[in-house]
Every structure is written in C-alpha cells, then in structure tokens.
N, C-alpha and C positions, 0 to 999 in steps of 0.2 A: 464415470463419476456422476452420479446425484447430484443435480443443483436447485439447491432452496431457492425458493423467492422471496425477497425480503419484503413486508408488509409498511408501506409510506407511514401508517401511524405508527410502527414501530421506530425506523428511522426518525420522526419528528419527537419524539418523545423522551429520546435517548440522548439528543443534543441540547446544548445550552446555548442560543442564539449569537452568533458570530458577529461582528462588529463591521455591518455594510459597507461604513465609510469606507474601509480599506478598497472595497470594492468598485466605487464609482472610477477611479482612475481607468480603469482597464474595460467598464461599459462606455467612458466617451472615447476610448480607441478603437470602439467595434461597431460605436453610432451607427445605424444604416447601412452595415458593410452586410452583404448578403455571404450566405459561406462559416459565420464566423461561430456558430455555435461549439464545436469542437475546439479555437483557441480561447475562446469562451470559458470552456472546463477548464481547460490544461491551467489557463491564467489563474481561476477562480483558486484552483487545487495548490497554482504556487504559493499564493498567497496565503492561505490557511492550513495548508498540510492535508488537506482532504475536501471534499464538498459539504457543505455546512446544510440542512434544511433548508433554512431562510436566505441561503443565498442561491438556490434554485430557486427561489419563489423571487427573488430581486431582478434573477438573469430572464425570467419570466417575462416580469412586469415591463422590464426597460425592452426588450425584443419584441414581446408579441407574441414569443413563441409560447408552443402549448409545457405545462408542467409533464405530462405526460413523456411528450418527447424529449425534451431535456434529460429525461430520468432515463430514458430509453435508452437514447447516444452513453449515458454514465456507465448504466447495468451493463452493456452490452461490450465495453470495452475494458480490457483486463486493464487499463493502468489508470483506471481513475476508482479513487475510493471515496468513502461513504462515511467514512469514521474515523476518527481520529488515530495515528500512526506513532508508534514507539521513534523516539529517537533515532535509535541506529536501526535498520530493518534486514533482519538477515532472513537472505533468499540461498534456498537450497538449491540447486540445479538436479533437476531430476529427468535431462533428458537420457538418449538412448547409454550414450557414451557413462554418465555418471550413476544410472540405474544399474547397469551391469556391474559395476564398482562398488554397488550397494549402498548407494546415497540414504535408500531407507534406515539403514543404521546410524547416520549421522542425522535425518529429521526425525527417528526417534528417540535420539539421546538427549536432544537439543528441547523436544516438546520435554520430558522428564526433566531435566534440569530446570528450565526454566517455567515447570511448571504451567503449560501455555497449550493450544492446541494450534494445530497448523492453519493461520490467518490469524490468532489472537496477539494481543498485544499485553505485556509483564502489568501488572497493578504496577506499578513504579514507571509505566509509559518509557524506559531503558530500551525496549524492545521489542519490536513485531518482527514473528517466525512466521515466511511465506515459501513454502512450495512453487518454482517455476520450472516451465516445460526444455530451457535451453538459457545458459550462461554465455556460449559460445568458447567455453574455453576445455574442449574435449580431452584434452591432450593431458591435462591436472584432473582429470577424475580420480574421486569426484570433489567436487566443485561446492564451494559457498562463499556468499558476496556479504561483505557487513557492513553499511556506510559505503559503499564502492569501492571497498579495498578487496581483491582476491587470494581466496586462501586452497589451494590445489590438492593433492593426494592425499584426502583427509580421511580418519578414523572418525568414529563418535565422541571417543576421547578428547582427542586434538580439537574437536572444534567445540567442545565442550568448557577446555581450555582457554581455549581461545576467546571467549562469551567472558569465563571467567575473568581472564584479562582486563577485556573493554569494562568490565562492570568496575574493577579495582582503581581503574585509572579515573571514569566516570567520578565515582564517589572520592577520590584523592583533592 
C-alpha cells in the first residue's frame, strides 16, 4: 500500500477552528506531567471527534512541545484522525481470516452504495467507511463493525443492507 503525505496547509485549510475552551480542562490534567503527549491526543480526539489544526497548535503552546512532533506521534498512529468522522464508522476487517471470505466484496459494495472511497466520509457525515487489518472476530468472516456492533458471515448485499437499515432508522 502507497502512503500519501498529507500537506499541514492542507490540513489547516480544510478545517474550521475548533472551540479551545473545551480543551483547557484536559491541558490542566497534563500540566507538567512528562509522558503525556499520546493521552494528550487520545483526550483531544475524545473530545472533538478527530484532531482539530488549532488544537495541535494549543497542545503546542501549553507543552512546549514541537508542532512537528505532535503531528508526528498523530501521522504515525493508526487510531488518531485528522478530520472529521461520520457518525457511525464502519470498519471492514480485512484480515487473513476475512480476506479469504472475500471481505473485498463487502468494501466494495459498501464504497458503491455509499458512494464514498475506503477512509472517506457520506456528505450527510451518516458515515465513514474504513479498511482495518483485524476485528479479531475470525470465526464470523467476514467481519464488519458499525458503531461497535458486529455483523459476521457477510455478503456485500447483507451489509449493504445492513447500512440501509442504520440510515432508515438515523433519518426516522
């Protein structure tokens, strides 16, 4: 797999500045704690749904730490995002167990329906379709998560379906 790098003024340019205050709570729990950069994210990320520009530039300011590295620790770990996240987020499991099962026919029926590519997120924010390497639930291949509900021996159909569903219930 090809990985882009995604360019800072791109990222900055793309977002609409995040509301700090939320943020301060969770910089005076980390005051001076060495170590803390990573709950740092995780926290930032609970709070907004993703990492904001301006608030790597806040976690910045209040640490010391370099922009660079903040970004670094972000880029380099699969579970922190950058951009804002659908609703429900449905992950494919595309490990060995659910590859063989043909998981690729369930991420691409799922990209067609919802018109989306594998990391993008529905215009209606309803939903981000992601690609992950193991669910751990081998035995239901294959395998996809939505909201953290698991849905096991699936077709493209069925979890096409199944998408269907959550949208009908969503807009009820």
């Amino acid at each position: 797999m090809r990985i882009t790098r995604i360019h800072q003024e791109t990222v900055k340019q793309e977002q609409d500045p995040a509301d700090l205050s939320l943020l301060e709570p969770l910089l005076e729990k980390y005051r001076g704690k060495k170590g803390s950069l990573i709950p740092l994210l995780q926290g930032a990320q609970e709070i907004y749904g993703y990492i904001p520009w301006n608030v790597f530039e806040r976690i910045s300011d209040a640490t010391g730490l370099k922009l660079s590295d903040l970004y670094g620790v972000a880029t380099f770990y699969a579970q922190f995002r950058l951009h804002p996240v659908g609703k429900n987020i449905i992950k494919v499991c595309h490990g060995t167990a659910c590859h063989v099962q043909n998981a690729n026919t369930i991420t691409d029926s799922l990209k067609e329906a919802l018109n989306v590519k594998d990391g993008e997120t529905t215009p209606d924010g309803l939903f981000t379709l992601e690609s992950v390497a193991c669910l751990g639930c081998c035995s239901l291949a294959p395998v996809m998560m939505v909201a953290g509900e698991v849905f096991g021996k699936l077709t493209g159909k069925e979890a096409v379906r199944i998408i269907r569903d959550i949208r009908i219930k969503e807009n009820n």
